[in-house]
C-alpha positions in Angstrom: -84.8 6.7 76.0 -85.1 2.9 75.0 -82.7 0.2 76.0 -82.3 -0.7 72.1 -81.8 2.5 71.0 -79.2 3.2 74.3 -77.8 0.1 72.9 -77.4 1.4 69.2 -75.8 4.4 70.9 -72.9 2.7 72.4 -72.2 0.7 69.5 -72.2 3.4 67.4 -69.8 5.6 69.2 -67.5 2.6 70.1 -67.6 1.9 66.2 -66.3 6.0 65.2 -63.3 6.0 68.0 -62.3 2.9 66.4 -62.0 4.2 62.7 -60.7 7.5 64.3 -58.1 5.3 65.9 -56.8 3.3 62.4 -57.3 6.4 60.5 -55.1 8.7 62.7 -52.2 5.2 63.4 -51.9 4.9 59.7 -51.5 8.7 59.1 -54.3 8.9 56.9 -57.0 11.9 56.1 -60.4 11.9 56.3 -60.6 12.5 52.2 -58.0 9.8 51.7 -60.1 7.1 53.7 -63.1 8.6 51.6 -61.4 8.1 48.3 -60.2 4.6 49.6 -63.5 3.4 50.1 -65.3 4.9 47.4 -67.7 7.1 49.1 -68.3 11.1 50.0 -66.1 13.0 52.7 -69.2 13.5 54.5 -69.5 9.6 54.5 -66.6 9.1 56.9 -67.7 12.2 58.8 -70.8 10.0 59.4 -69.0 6.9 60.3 -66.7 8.9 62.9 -69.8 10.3 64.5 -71.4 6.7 64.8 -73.0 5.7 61.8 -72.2 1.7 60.8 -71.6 1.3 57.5 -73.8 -1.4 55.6 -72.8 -4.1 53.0 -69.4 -3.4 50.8 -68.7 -0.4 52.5 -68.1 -2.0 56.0 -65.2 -4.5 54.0 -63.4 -1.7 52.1 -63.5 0.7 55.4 -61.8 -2.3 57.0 -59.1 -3.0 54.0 -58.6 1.0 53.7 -57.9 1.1 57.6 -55.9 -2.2 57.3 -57.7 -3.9 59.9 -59.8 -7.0 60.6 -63.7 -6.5 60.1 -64.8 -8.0 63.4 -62.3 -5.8 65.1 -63.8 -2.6 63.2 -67.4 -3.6 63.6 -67.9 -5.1 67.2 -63.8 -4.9 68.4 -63.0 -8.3 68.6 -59.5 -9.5 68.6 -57.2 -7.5 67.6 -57.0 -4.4 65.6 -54.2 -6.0 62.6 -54.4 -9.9 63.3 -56.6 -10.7 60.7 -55.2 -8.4 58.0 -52.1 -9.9 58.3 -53.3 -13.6 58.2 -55.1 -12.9 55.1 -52.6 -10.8 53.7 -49.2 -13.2 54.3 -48.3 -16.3 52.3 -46.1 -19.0 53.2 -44.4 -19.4 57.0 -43.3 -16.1 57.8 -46.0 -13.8 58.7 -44.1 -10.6 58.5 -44.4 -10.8 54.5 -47.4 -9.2 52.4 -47.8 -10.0 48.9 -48.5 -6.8 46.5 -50.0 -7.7 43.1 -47.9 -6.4 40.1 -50.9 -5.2 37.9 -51.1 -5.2 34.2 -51.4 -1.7 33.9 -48.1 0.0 32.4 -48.3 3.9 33.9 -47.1 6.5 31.1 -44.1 8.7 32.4 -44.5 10.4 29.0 -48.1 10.8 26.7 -50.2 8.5 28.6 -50.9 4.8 28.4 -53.9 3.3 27.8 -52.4 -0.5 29.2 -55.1 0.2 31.7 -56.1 -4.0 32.1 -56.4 -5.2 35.8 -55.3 -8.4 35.4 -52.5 -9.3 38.0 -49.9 -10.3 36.6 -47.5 -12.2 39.7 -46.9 -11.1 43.0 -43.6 -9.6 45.3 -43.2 -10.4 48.8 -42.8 -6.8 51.0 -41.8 -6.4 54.8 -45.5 -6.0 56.4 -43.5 -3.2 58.6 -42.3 -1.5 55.8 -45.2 -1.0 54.1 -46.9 0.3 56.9 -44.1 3.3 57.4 -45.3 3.8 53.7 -48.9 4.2 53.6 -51.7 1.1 53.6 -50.6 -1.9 52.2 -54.3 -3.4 51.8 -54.8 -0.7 49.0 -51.0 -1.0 47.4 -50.5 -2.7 43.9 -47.2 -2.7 41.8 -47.3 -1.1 38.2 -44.5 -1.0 35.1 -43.4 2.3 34.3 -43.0 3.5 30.6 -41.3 6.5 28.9 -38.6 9.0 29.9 -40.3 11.5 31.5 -40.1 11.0 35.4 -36.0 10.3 34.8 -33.6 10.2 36.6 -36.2 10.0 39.8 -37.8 6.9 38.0 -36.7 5.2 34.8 -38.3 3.3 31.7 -39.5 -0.1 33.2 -38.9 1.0 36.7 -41.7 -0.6 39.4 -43.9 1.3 41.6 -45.5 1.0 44.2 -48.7 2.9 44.5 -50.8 3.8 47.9 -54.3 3.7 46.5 -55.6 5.4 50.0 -53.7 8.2 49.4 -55.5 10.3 46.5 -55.5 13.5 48.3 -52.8 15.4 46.0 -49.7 16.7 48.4 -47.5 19.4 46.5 -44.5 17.6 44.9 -45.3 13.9 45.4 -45.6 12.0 42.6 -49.3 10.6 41.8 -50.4 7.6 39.4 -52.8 9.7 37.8 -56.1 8.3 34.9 -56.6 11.6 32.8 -59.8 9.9 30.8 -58.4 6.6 29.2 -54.6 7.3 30.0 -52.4 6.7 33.2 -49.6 9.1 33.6 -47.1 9.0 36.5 -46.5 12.6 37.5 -45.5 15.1 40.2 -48.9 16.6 41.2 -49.7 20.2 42.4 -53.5 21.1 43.1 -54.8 24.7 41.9 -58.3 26.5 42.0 -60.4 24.4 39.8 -57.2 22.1 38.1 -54.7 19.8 38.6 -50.9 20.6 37.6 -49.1 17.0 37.0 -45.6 18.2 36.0 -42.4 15.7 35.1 -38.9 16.0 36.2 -37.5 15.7 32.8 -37.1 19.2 31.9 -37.9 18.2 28.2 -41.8 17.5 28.7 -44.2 20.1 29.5 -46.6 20.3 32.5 -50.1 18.8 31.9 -53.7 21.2 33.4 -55.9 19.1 34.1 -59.4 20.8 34.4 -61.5 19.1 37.4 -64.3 22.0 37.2 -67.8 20.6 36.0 -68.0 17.5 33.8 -63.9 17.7 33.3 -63.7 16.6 36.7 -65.0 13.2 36.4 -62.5 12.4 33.4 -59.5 12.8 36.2 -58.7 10.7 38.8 -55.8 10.6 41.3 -55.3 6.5 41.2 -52.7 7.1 44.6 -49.3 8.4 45.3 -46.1 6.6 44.7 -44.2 5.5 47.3 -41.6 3.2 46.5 -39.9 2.5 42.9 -37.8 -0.6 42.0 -35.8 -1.3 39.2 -33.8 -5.1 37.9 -30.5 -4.4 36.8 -28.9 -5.3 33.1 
């Protein structure tokens, strides 16, 4: 055995228990950290048995596993220090700033306000967010129509988990079924997705995810905190 490729070895097993380390702290499954960054299961399977990721990859494995890219890649400094720093405004550090998005999710028939722009941003406790998911992958979106009430209301803000797409019977997913966002409780069958309301007065929605269907439905990430502004 060469020295370099010795070397490689080392690196590449320090690298895995690393991710294995943020992805089991933060709570997170392998398919959620897969559907995070963008890539296949068998991807992160890779990258916990000591594959480096190249390019993009390497940056959105580090924001899905809320930690600083030197620390992922060669573990230097520590694990959230940078996160944080890039993540805070202003003097207290303890504050992350989550993007409301221009994107208005349907608690109804579906929206199709789907633009990304950001719209303004809301100051969160950085340890409050963590008990609720990732906050490196959490945006802010308006809620409109009747359909999630009393849970959630017309107007109401949520805050979505983007790491979490893997569907978890009875939480409530942001969900893209091809051009329209609903906001609905989601339940995972055999070759469908069930995305049922709480108002008893709309009916559930299948969504096929067999075949071509499959690529028309997304699961954007589960809700995980709601907000309204009172009258």
């Amino acid at each position: 055995m060469s020295v370099c490729y010795a070397i490689r070895q080392n690196l590449g097993a320090a690298f895995a228990g690393r991710v294995r380390q943020r992805r089991q702290a933060l709570g997170l499954s392998k398919s959620e950290v897969a559907g995070g960054v963008g890539v296949s299961l068998t991807t992160i399977q890779q990258y916990e048995n000591g594959q480096l990721p190249k390019g993009e990859y390497a940056v959105r494995l580090a924001q899905v596993l809320d930690c600083s890219l030197d620390w992922l890649l060669a573990g230097q400094g520590e694990p959230e220090s940078a996160m944080r720093r890039g993540a805070a405004t202003g003097e207290d550090a303890g504050l992350v700033m989550i993007p409301l998005v221009e994107a208005r999710l349907s608690a109804g028939t579906g929206s199709l306000e789907t633009g990304g722009e950001i719209l303004r941003h809301y100051a969160f406790r950085h340890d409050f967010l963590r008990r609720k998911g990732n906050p490196a992958q959490m945006v802010l979106l308006r809620v409109s129509g009747d359909s999630m009430q009393p849970d959630i209301r017309h107007n109401d803000v949520v805050l979505i988990d983007q790491a979490q797409r893997e569907p978890r019977p009875g939480r409530i997913y942001a969900v893209s079924v091809e051009d329209m966002i609903y906001l609905k409780i989601v339940n995972a069958m055999p070759g469908k997705l069930i995305l049922s309301s709480v108002n008893p007065a709309y009916a559930p929605i299948e969504a096929d995810t067999r075949d071509q269907l499959g690529d028309l439905v997304h699961i954007i990430g589960r809700a995980v905190w709601v907000g309204r502004e009172l009258e």
